[in-house]
C-alpha positions as CSV (number, residue, x, y, z in Angstrom):
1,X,24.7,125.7,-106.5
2,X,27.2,126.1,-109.4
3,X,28.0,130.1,-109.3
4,X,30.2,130.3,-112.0
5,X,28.2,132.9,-113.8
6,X,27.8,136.6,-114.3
7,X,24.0,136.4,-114.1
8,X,23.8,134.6,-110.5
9,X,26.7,136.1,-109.1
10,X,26.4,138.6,-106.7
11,X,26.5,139.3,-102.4
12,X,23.1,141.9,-103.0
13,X,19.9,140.2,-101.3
14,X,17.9,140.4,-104.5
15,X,20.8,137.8,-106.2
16,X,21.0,135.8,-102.9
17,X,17.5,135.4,-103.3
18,X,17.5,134.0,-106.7
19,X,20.2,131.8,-105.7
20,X,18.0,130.3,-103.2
21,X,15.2,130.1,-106.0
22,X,17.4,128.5,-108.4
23,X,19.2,126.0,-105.9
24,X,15.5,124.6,-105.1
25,X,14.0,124.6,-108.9
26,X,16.9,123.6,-110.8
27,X,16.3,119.9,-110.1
28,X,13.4,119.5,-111.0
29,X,11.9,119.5,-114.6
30,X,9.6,122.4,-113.4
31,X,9.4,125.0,-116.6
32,X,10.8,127.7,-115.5
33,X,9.7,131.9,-116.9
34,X,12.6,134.1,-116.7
35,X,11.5,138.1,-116.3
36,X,13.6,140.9,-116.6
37,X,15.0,143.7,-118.4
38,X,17.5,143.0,-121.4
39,X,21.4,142.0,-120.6
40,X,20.2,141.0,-117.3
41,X,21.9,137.7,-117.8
42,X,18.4,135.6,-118.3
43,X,20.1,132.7,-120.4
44,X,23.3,132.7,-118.6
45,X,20.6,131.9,-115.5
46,X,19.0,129.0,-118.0
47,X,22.6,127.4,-118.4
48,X,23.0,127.3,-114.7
49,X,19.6,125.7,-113.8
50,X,20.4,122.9,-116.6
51,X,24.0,122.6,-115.1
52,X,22.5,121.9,-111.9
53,X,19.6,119.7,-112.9
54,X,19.4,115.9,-113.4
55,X,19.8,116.7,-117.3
56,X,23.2,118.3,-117.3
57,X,24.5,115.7,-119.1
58,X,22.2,116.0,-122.0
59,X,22.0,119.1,-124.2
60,X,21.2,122.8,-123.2
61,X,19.6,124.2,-127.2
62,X,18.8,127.8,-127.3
63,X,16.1,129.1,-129.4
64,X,16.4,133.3,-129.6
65,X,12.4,133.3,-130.9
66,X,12.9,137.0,-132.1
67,X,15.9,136.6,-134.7
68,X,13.7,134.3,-137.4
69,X,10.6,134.7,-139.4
70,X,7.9,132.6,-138.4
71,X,7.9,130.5,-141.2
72,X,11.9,129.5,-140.4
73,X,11.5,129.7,-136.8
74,X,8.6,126.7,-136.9
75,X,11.4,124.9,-138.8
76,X,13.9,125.1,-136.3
77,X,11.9,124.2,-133.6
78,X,10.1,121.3,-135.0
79,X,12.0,120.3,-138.0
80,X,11.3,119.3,-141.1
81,X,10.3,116.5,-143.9
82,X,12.3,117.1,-147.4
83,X,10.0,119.1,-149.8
84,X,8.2,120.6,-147.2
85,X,8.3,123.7,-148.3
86,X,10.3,125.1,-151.0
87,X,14.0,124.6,-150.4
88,X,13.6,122.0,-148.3
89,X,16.3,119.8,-150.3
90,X,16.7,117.3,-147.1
91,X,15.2,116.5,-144.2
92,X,16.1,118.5,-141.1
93,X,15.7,117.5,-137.2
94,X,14.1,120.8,-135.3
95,X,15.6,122.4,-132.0
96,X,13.2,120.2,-129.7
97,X,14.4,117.0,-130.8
98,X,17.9,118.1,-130.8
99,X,16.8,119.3,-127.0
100,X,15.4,115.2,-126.3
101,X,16.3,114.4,-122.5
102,X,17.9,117.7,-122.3
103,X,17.0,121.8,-121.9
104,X,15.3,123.9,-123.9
105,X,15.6,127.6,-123.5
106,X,13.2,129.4,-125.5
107,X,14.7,133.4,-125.4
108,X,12.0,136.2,-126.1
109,X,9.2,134.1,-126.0
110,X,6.7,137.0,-126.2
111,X,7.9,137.9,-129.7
112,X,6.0,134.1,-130.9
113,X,3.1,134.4,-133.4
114,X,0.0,132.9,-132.7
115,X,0.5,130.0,-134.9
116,X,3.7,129.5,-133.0
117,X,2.4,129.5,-129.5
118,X,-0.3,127.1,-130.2
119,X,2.4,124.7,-131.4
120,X,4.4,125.0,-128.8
121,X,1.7,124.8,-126.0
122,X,1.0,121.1,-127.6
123,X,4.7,120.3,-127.0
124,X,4.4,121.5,-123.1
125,X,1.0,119.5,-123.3
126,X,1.6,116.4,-124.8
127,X,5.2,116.3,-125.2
128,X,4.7,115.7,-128.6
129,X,5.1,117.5,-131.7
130,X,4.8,117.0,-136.0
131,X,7.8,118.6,-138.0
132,X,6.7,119.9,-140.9
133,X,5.1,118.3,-143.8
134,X,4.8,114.9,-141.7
135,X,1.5,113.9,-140.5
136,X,3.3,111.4,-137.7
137,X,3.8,113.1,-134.2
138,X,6.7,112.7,-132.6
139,X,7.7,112.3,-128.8
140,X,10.1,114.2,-127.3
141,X,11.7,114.5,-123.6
142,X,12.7,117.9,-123.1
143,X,12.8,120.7,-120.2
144,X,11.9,124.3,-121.2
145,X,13.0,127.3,-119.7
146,X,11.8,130.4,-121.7
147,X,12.2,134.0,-121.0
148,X,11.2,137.4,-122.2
149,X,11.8,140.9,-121.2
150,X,8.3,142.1,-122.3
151,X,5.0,141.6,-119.8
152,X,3.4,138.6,-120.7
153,X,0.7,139.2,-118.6
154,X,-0.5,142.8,-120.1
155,X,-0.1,140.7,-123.7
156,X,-2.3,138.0,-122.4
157,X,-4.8,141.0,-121.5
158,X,-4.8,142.7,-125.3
159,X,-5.2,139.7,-126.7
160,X,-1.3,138.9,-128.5
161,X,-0.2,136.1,-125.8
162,X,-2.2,132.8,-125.3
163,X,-3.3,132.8,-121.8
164,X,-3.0,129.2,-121.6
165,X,0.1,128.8,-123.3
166,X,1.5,132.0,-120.5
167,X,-0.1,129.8,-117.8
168,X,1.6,126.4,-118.8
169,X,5.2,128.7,-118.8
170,X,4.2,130.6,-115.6
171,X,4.8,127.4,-113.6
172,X,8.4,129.0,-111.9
173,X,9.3,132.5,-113.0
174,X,12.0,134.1,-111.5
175,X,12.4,138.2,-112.2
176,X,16.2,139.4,-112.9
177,X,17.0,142.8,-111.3
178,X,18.7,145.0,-113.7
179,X,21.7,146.0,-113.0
180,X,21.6,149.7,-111.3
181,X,19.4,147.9,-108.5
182,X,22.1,145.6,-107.7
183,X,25.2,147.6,-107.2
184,X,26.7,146.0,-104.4
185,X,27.3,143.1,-106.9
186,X,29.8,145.1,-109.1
187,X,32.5,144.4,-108.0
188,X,32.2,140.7,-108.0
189,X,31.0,141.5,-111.4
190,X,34.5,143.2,-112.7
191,X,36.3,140.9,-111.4
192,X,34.7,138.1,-113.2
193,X,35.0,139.8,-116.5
194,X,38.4,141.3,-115.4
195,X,39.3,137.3,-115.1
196,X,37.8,136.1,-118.6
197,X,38.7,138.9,-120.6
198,X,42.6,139.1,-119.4
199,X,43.0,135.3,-120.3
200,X,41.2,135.2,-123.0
201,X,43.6,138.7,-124.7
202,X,46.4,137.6,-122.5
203,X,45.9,140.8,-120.8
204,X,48.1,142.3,-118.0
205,X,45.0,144.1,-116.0
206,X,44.4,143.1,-112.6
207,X,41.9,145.3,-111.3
208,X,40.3,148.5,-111.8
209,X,41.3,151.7,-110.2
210,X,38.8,153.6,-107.9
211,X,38.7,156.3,-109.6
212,X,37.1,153.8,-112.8
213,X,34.7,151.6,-110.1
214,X,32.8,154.9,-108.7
215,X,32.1,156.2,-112.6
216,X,30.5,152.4,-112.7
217,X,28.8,153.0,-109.5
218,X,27.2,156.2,-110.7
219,X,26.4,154.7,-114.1
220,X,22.9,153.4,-114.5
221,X,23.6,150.2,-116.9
222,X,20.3,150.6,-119.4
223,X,22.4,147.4,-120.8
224,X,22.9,145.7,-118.0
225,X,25.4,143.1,-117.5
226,X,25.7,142.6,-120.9
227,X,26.6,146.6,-121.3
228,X,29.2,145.9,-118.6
229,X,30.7,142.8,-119.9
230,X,31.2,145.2,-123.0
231,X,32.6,147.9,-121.1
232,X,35.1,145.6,-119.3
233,X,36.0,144.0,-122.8
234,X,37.2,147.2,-124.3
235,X,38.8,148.5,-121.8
236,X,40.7,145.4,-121.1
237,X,41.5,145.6,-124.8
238,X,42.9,149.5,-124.9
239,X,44.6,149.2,-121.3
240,X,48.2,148.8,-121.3
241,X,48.9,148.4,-117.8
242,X,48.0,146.5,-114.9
243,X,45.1,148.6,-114.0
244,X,42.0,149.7,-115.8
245,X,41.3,153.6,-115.3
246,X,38.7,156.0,-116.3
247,X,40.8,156.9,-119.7
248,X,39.6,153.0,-120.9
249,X,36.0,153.8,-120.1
250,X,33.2,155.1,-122.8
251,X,32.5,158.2,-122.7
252,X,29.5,158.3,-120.9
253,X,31.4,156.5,-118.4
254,X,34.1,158.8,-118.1
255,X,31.5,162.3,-117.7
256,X,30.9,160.4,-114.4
257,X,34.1,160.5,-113.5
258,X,34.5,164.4,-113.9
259,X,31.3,165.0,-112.7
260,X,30.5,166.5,-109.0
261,X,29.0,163.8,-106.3
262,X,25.9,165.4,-106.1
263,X,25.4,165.4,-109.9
264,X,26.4,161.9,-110.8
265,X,24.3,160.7,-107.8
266,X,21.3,163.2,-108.4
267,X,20.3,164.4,-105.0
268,X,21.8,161.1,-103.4
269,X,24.2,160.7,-100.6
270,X,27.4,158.5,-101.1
271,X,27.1,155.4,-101.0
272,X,28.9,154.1,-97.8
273,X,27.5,150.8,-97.8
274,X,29.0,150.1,-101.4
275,X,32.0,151.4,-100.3
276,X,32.0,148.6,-97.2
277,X,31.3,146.1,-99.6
278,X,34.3,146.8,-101.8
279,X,36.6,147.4,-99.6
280,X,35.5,144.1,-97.9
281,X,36.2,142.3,-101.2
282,X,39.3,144.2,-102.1
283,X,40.5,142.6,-98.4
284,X,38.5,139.0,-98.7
285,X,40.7,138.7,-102.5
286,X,44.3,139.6,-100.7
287,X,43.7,137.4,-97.6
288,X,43.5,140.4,-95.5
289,X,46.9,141.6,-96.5
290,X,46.3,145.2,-95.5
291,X,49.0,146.6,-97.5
292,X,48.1,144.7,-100.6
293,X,44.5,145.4,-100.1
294,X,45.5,149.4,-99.3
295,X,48.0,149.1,-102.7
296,X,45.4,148.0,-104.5
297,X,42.6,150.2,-103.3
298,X,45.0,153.3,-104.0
299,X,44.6,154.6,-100.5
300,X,47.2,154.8,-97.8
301,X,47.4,151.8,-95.3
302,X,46.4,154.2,-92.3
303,X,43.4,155.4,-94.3
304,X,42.8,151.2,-94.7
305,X,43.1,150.7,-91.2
306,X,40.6,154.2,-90.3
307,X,37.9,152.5,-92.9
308,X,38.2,149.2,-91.0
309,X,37.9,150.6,-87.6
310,X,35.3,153.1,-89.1
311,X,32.9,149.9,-91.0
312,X,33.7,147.2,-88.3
313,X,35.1,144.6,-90.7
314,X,36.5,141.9,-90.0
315,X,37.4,138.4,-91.5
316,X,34.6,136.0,-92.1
């Protein structure tokens, strides 16, 4: 499985999961319903399925079905014949031809109309569709991934989402944790944006102090990964130096920081599992250079060595 992106990466067991899930689905043309709050990294996911299925070399289109009207958004998916409608100065070829022998990804799919859905559930049908203002159908060979962070099934109940059209989409869903149930993964997480953000601003920061990583930890993410790909892109922007601190966070981020344990945790313990995990990564990134790892960590190396001893870890 290709895991160069944000929205499969991670070492928690909910994200090894999904892995798993998306190692066995993505080659097939199974349609595929991805759940989940949003930021959670739903079309990142779409890109890798169709990187890893048989269609990678053809194209991956993405449809966002909330940002058009209805009347525009049938035209993009299906195209149209010149003088259509009004303004329809030339033909135009919609998204699920420009999709043929490739992926689809249909984003917010619970925000279609009616008129929409019934459309598109002839397309997942038949395979076939009629841009507008032609009376010939056209066949098209396309996979579709769709997603939505609203429940399709309580829309399907009220009456607002076709339950056949929610049937013929609920062939292979997958449900993204949001971000604050996955913690363990943030560190793989910075790193990642730490990575694409410093090339992409030529950027000197390496890595983010402790100090910085807890105030994350604490944080809930109501943005998810997409909050924290922001977060990391400003502060690689107003850092200077080689490591990101607490002074380069929002300030919500930064209350954390000054904030007792018990407060910024509400009632919880510390998290020494978390603490395992990053200290495990900070060691797995510097080959198990203890006094890289320690420099890099900000602790002492005898403190290093007392958490090693204390967690039992130990090269994989």
């Amino acid at each position: 499985m290709n895991l160069e992106f944000p929205g499969v990466l991670g070492v928690s067991s909910r994200m090894k999961e999904i892995a798993r899930l998306l190692e066995l689905v993505a080659p097939s043309d199974a349609t595929v319903l991805l759940l989940g709050e949003t930021g959670t990294g739903k079309e990142l996911v779409a890109q890798a399925i169709h990187l890893n299925s048989r269609r990678r070399q053809g194209p991956f289109v993405v449809v966002n079905c909330a940002a058009l009207p209805e009347t525009l958004l049938e035209s993009e998916l299906f195209g149209h014949e010149k003088g259509a409608f009004t303004g329809a100065a030339a033909k135009k070829e919609g998204r699920f031809l420009l999709a043929h022998q490739g992926t689809l990804f249909l984003d917010e799919i619970g925000e279609l109309q009616p008129s929409t859905q019934a459309k598109i559930l002839r397309v997942l049908q038949s395979r076939e569709f009629e841009p507008l203002g032609s009376t010939r159908a056209m066949k098209v060979d396309v996979r579709i991934i769709a997603a939505t962070n609203r429940n399709l099934e309580s829309m399907v109940q009220q009456g607002t989402f076709r339950d056949d059209l929610y049937y013929r989409l609920h062939v292979f869903p997958i449900t993204l944790p949001p971000l604050r149930e996955r913690q363990e993964d943030l560190p793989l997480l910075v790193d990642f944006f730490l990575q694409r953000f410093g090339e992409k601003y030529h950027s000197p920061v390496k890595q983010v102090s402790p100090e910085a990583l807890r105030a994350m930890r604490r944080y809930s993410w109501p943005g998810n990964i997409r909050e924290l790909e922001n977060t990391l892109e400003r502060g690689i922007i107003l850092c200077q130096g080689e490591v990101l601190s607490p002074l380069e966070l929002p300030p919500q981020l930064q209350r954390l920081v000054r904030e007792p344990e018990s407060e910024a945790f509400e009632g919880e313990a510390a998290p020494p599992e978390w603490e395992k995990e990053f200290i495990f990564h900070t060691l797995e990134k510097h080959g198990w250079n203890r006094q890289d790892a320690a420099a890099a960590l900000q602790i002492s190396l005898e403190e290093l060595e007392f958490k090693i001893r204390a967690y039992k870890l130990k090269a994989e």
